[in-house]
VEXSELUM-646880 format. One record per atom (N, C-alpha, C): residue in three letters; x, y, z. Coordinates in steps of 0.1 Angstrom, whole numbers, plus 2048, in hexadecimal, padded with zeros to 3 digits. Layout:
residues N
ALAXYZ...
END
This chain:
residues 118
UNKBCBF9689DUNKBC3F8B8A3UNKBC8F7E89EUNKBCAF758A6UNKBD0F688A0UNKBC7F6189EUNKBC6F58898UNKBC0F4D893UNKBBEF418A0UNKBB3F3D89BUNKBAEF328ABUNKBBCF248A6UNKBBFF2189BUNKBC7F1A896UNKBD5F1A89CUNKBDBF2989DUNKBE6F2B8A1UNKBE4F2E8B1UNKBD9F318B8UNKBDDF2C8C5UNKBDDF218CDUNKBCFF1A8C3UNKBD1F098C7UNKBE3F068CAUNKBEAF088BEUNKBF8F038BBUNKC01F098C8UNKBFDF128C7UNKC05F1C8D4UNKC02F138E2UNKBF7F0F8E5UNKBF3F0A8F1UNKC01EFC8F3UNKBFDEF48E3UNKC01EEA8E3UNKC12EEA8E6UNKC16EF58DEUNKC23EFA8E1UNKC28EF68EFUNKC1FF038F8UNKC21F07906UNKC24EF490BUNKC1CEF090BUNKC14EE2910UNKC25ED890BUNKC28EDA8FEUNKC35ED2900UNKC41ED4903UNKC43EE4904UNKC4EEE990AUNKC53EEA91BUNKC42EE3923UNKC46EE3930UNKC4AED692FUNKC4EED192AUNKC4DEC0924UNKC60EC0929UNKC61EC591AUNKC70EC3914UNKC74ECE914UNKC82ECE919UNKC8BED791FUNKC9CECF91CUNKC9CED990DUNKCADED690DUNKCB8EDB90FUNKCC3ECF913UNKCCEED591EUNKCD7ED490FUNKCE7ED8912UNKCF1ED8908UNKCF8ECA904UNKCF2EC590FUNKCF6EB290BUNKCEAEAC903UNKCDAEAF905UNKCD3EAA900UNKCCBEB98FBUNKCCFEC18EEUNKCC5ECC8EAUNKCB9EC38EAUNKCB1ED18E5UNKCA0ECE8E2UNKCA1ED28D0UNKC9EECA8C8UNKC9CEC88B8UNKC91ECD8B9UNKC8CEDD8B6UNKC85EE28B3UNKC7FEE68A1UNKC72EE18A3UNKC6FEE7895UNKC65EF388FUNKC66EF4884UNKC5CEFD87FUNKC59EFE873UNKC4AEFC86DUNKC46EF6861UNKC3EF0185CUNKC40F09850UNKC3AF1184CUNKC33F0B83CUNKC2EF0F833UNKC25F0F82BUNKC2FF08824UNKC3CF1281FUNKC47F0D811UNKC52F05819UNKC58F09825UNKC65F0382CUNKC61EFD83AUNKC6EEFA83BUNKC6DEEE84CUNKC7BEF7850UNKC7CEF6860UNKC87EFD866UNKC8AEF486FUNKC99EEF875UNKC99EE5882UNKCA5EEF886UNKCA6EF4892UNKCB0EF489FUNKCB2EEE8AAUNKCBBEEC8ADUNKCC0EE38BBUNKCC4EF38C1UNKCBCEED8CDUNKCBCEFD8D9UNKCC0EF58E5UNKCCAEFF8E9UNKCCDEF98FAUNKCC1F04901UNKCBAF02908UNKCB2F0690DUNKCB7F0D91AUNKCBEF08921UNKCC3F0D92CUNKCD0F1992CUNKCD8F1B921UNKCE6F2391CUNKCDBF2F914UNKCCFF2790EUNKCC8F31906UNKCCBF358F9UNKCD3F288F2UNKCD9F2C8E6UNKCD7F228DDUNKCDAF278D2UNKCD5F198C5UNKCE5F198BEUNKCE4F0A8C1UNKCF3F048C2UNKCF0F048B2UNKCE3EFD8AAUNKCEAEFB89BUNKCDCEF8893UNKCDBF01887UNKCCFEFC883UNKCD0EF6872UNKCC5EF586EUNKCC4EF385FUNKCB7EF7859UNKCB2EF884CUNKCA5EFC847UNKCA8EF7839UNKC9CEF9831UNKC98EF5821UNKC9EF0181DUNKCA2F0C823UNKCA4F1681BUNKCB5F1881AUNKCBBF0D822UNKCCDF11822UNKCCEF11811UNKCDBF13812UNKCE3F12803UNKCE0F067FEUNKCE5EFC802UNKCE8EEF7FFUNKCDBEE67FDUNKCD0EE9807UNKCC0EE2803UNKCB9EEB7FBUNKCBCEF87F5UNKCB6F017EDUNKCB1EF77E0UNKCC0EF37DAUNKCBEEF07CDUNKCB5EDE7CDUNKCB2EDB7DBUNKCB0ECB7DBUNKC9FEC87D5UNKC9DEBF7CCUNKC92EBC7C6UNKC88EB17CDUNKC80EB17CAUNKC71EA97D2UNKC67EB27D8UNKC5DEA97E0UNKC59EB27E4UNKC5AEBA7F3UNKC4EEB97FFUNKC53EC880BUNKC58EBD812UNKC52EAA80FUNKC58EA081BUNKC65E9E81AUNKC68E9D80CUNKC77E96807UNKC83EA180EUNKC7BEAE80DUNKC87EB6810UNKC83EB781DUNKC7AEB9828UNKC7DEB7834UNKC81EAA83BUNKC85E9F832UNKC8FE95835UNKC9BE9B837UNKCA0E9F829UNKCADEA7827UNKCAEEB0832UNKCA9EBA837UNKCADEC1841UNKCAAEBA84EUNKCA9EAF855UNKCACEA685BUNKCB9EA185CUNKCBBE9984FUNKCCBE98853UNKCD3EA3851UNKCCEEAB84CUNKCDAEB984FUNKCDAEBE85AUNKCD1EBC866UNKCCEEC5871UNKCDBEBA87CUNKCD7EAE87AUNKCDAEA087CUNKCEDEA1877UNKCF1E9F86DUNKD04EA586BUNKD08EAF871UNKCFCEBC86CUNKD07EC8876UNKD08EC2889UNKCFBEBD88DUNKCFBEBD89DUNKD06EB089CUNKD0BEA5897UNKD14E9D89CUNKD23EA0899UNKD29EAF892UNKD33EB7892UNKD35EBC8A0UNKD2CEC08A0UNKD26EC88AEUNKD2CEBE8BAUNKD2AEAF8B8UNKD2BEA78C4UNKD20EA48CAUNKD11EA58C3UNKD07EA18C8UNKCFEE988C2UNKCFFE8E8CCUNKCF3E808C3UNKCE5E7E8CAUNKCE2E868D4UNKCD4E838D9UNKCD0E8D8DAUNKCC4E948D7UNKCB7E9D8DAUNKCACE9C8DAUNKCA4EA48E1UNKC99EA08E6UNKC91EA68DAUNKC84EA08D4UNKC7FEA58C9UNKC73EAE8CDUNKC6FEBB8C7UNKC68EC58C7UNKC60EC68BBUNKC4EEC38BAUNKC4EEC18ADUNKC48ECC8ADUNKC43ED98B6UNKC41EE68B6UNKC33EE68B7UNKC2CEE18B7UNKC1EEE08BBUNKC15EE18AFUNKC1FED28A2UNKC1AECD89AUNKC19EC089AUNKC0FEB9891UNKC0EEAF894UNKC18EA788FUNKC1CE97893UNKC2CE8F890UNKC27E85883UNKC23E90878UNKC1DE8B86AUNKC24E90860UNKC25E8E858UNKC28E9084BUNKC39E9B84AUNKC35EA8849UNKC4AEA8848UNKC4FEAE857UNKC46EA9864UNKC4CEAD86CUNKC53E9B86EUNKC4EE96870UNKC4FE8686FUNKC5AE85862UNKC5CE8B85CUNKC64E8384CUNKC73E8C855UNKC74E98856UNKC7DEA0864UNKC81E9586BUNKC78E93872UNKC81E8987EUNKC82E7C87AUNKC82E7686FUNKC85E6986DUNKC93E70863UNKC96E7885BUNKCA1E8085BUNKCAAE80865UNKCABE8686AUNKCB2E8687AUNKCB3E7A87CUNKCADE7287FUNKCB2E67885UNKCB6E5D87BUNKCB7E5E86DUNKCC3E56866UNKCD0E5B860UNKCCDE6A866UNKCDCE6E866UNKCE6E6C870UNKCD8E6887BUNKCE5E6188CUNKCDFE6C898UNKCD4E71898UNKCD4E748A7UNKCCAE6B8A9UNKCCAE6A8B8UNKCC3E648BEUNKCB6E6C8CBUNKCA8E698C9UNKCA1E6C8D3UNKC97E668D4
END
């Protein structure tokens, strides 16, 4: 049985995914915020594929210190270098049917001083 919590989120989900729809010129920066980590992908929505992601849990932000904001800064601009390798500077942001507070918000201010734009 799910939680009233987690279907509220679900609705909200549904509700912004008829929204935003990303193509391979402009993915959708999708996230996901669990208890200990943050997760961001850029999904072409239309090919059906996830061009490039990052999390708290790679190698490289494993060892990084502070606390869950500092480091979903850090996975921001990590998400933000791999996608401009890639050739991609704008996406549409997905904050997954959380609110745009605290490390979903510290995320996309990440991203966006590593150089994408949305």
């Amino acid at each position: 049985m799910l939680s009233r919590k987690s279907v509220r989120r679900q609705k909200i989900r549904y509700r912004i995914r008829k929204k935003i729809n990303g193509t391979a010129e402009c993915p959708r920066l999708a996230v996901y915020r669990s208890n200990n980590e943050i997760y961001a992908q850029l999904i072409d929505d239309n090919a059906g594929h996830t061009l490039c992601a990052a999390s708290s849990r790679d190698k490289e932000l494993k060892s990084a210190t502070g606390n869950k904001s500092e480091k979903a800064k850090l996975v921001g601009k990590t998400i933000a270098a791999r996608a401009i390798e890639k050739g991609i500077t704008s996406v549409c942001f997905d904050r997954g049917g959380y609110l745009y507070h605290g490390r979903v918000k510290a995320l996309s201010d990440g991203a966006r001083e590593g150089g994408l734009q949305f």
